[in-house]
C-alpha positions as CSV (number, residue, x, y, z in Angstrom):
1,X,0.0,0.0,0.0
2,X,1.0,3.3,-0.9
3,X,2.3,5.4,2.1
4,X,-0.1,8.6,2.9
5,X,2.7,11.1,2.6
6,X,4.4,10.2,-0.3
7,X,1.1,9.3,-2.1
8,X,0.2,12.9,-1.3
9,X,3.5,14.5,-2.5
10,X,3.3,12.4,-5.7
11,X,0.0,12.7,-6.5
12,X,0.5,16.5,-6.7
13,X,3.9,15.8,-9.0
14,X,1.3,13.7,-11.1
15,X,-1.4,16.2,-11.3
16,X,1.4,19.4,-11.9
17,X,3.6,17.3,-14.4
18,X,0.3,15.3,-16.4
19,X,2.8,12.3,-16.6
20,X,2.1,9.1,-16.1
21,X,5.3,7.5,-16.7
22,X,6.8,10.6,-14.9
23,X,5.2,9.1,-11.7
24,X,5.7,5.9,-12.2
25,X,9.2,5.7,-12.8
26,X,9.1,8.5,-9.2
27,X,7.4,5.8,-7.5
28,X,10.1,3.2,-8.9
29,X,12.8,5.2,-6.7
30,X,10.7,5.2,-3.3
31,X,9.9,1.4,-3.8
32,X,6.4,1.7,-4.6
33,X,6.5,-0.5,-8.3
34,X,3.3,-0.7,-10.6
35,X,1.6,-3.7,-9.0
36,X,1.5,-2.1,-6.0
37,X,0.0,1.1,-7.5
38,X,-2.5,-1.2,-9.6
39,X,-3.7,-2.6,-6.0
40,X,-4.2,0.4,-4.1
41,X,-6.5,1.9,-7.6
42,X,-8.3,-1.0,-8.1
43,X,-9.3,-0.7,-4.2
44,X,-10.2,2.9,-4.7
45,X,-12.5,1.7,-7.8
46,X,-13.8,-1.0,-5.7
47,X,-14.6,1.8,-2.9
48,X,-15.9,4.4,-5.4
49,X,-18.0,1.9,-6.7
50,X,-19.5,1.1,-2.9
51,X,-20.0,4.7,-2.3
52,X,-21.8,4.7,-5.4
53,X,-24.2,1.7,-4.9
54,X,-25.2,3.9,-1.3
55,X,-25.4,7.2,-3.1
56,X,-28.1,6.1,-5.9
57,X,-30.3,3.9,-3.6
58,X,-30.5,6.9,-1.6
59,X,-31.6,9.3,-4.3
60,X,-34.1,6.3,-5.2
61,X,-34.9,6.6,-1.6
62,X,-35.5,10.1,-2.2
63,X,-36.9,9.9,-5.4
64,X,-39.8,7.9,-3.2
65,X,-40.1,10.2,-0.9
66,X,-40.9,12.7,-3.8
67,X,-43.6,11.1,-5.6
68,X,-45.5,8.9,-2.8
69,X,-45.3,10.6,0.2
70,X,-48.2,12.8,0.2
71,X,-48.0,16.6,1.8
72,X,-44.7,18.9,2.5
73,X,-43.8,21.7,0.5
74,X,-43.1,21.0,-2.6
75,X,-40.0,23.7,-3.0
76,X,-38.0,21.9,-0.4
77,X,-38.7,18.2,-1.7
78,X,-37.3,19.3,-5.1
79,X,-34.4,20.5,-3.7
80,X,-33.7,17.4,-1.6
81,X,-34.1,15.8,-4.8
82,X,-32.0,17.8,-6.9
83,X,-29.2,17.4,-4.1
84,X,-29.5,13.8,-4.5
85,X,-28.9,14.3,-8.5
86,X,-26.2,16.1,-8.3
87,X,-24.5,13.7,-5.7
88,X,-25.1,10.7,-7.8
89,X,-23.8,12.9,-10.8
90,X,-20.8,13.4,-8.7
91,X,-20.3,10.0,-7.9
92,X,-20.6,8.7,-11.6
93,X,-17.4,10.9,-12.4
94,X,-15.5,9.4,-9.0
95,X,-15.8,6.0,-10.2
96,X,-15.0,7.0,-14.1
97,X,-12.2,8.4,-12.9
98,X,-10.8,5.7,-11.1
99,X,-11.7,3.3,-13.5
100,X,-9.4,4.7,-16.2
101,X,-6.8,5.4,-13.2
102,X,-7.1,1.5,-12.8
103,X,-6.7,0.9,-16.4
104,X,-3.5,3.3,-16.8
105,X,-1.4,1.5,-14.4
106,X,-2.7,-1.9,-15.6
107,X,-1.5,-1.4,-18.8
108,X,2.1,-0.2,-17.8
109,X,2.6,-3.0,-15.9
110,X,1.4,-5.1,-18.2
111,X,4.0,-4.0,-20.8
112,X,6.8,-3.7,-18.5
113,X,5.7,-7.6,-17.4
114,X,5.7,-8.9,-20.9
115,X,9.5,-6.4,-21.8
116,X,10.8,-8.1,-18.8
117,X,9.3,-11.2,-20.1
118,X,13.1,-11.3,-22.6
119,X,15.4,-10.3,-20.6
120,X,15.7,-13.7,-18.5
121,X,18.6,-16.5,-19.2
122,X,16.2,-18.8,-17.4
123,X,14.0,-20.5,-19.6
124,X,11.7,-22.3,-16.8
125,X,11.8,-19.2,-15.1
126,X,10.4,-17.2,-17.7
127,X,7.9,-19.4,-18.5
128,X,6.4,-19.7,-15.0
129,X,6.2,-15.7,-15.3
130,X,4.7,-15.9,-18.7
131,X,2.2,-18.1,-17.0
132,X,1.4,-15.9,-14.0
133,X,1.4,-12.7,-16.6
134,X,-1.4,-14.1,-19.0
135,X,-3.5,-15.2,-15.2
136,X,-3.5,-11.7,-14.1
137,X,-4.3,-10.3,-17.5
138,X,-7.3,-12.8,-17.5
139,X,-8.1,-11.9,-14.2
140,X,-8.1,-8.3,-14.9
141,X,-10.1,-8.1,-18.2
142,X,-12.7,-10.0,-16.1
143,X,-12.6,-7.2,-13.4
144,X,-12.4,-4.6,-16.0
145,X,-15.2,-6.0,-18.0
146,X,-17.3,-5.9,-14.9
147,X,-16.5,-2.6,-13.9
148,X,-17.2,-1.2,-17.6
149,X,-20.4,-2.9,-16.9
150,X,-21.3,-1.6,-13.5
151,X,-20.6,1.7,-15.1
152,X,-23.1,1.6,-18.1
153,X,-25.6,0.9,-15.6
154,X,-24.9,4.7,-14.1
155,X,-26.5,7.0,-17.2
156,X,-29.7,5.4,-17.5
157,X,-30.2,6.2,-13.5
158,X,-28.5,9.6,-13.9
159,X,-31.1,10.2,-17.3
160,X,-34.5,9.2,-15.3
161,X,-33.1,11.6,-12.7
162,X,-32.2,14.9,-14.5
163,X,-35.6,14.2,-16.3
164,X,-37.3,14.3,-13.4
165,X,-35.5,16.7,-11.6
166,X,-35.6,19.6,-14.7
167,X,-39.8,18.4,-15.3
168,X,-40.2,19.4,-11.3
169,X,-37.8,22.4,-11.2
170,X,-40.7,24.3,-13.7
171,X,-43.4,22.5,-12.9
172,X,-44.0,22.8,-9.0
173,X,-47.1,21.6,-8.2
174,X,-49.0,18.5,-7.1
175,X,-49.9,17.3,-10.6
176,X,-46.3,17.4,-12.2
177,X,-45.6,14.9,-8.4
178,X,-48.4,12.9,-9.8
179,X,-47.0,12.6,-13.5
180,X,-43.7,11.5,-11.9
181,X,-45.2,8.6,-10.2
182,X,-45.4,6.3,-13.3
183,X,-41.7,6.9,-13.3
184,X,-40.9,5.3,-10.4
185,X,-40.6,1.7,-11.7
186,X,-38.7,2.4,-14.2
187,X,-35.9,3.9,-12.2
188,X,-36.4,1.9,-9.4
189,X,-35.5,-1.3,-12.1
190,X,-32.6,0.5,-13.3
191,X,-31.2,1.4,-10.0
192,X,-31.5,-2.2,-8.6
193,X,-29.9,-3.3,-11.7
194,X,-26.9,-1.1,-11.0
195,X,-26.5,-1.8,-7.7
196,X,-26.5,-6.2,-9.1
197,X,-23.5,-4.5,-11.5
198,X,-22.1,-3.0,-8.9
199,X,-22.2,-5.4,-6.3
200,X,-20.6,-7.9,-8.4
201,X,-17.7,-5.5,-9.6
202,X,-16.9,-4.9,-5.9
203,X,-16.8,-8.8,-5.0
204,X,-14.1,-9.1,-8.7
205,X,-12.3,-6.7,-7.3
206,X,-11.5,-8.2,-3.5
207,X,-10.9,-11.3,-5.6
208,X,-8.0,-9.9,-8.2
209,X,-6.7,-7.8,-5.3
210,X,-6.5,-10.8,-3.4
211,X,-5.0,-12.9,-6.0
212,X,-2.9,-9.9,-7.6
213,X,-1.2,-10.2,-3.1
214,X,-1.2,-13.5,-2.9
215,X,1.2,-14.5,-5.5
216,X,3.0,-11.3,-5.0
């Protein structure tokens, strides 16, 4: 695991120099290599992604709230609402972003794996490396192909939502509450599919992160 300070100091020379390979090679010299990088993103994915499952069953929550609970003024349940889009909205870019942080490192240390790959004299040991490479990459296209999917689950969610939320935002009144009821199905099935995506991305992620230490 990366150590707080250094991740902090390095994360700025990352963010100040837009290098990738600048930061790698910085983490090289402190003894932080790719595969330990490639851990510590996938678990911030894998977190994102479990903030993210809370986040949109709370807005569905909310979304509830909205359209069945009869009384309140209407003003102040929009906004509640709206706060709960703009969270989720938020929360779709976290776990984006981490996704393609995971996919950056992967992919360096993927090609500096198979590089490496040529530069042993050992035959057997360069086959039992082969061998572990092609695992991991198997291993990670399944996690990656899980997240992807967990992550086209987020738009149709973040769709019904802004709908929803720009239909109430002009239309303030107990009829427009009543229109949005036939809506709740329809999100509430595309939230519970997301958080099934979701859900399973987390569990392929403890699992290549316990794999990716294990053999370590």
């Amino acid at each position: 695991m990366l150590r707080p300070l250094s991740a902090l100091l390095f994360t700025a020379l990352l963010g100040l120099t837009g290098c990738q390979s600048a930061y790698y090679a910085a983490m090289e010299k402190v003894g932080v290599h790719k595969r330990d990088i490639l851990v510590d993103r996938v678990e911030e994915a894998r977190d994102s992604q479990q903030e993210a499952k809370e986040q949109f069953q709370s807005a569905l929550d909310r979304y509830r709230s909205v359209v069945q609970v009869k009384g309140g003024e209407l003003e102040a349940r929009y906004e509640a609402l709206n706060k709960e889009y703009l969270a989720s909205e938020s929360s779709a870019k976290e776990v984006r972003a981490r996704i393609e942080a995971v996919e950056d490192v992967a992919e360096a240390l993927f090609e500096e794996w198979e590089g490496e790959l040529k530069l042993y004299s050992n035959a057997s040991l360069r086959n039992a490396s082969a061998a572990e490479l092609k695992r991991t990459r198997a291993q990670y296209k399944t996690l990656l192909g899980r997240m992807r999917a967990a992550e086209r689950r987020i738009e149709p969610v973040l769709s019904v939502l802004r709908d929803q939320v720009l239909f109430l935002k002009h239309n303030l009144n107990a009829r427009a509450i009543s229109a949005l009821q036939g809506e709740y199905r329809t999100l509430q099935g595309n939230v519970d599919q997301l958080l099934r995506d979701m859900q399973r991305a987390i569990d392929e992620a403890d699992t290549f992160v316990r794999n990716l230490q294990q053999n370590s």
